[in-house]
Residue, then its C-alpha position, 0 to 999 in steps of 0.5 A: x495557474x494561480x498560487x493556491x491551485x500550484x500547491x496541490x498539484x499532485x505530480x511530482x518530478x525528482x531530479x533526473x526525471x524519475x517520478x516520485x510518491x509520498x512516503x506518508x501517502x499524503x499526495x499534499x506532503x511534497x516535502x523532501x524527505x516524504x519523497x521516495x522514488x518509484x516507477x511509476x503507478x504499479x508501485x504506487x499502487x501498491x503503497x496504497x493504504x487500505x480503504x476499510x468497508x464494514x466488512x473487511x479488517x482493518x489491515x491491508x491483505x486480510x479479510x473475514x473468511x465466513x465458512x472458515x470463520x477466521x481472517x484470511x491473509x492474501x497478497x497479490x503480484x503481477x495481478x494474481x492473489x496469492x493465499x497466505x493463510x487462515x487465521x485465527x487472530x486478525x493481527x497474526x493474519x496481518x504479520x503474516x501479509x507484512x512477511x510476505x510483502x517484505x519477502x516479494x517486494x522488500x521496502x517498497x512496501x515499507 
């Protein structure tokens, strides 16, 4: 493996074995202190920043509810959503899945 090819090598080990994920979610940002440990996929998973499409809001868990005409906020665990709320403003659907993924996972999700 070449110098350059060794810098982007995503896996990260900390001592003792445990596996590690990018505080910033920048997989290229190895430094010590933007590491935290994890078990493993599940809670990188849910670390994951939001991908946005055209449609949807912009924050993570809340997305346009047409019939309702206002932001839905959801949240998901163990692989089952969880409805939050109907909401009229899009930031207050969004402090809304911040308090639930506070509440169901603590600072993982911080």
């Amino acid at each position: 493996m070449s110098e350059t090819s060794a810098e982007y090598d995503q896996s990260v080990q900390l001592p003792g074995s445990e596996i590690a994920s990018e505080a910033n979610h920048n997989g290229l940002d190895n430094r010590r202190h933007n590491l935290r440990p994890t078990d493993g996929q599940s809670q990188n998973l849910m670390n994951m920043t939001k991908t946005t499409s055209p449609t949807s809001s912009k924050y993570k868990g809340v997305c346009w509810h047409k019939a309702a005409k206002k932001w839905m906020a959801s949240i998901k665990l163990h692989g089952k959503p969880i409805y939050i709320g109907l909401f009229v403003q899009e930031r207050n659907a969004a402090e809304a899945y911040n308090k639930s993924a506070q509440h169901l996972f603590g600072l993982r999700m911080i």
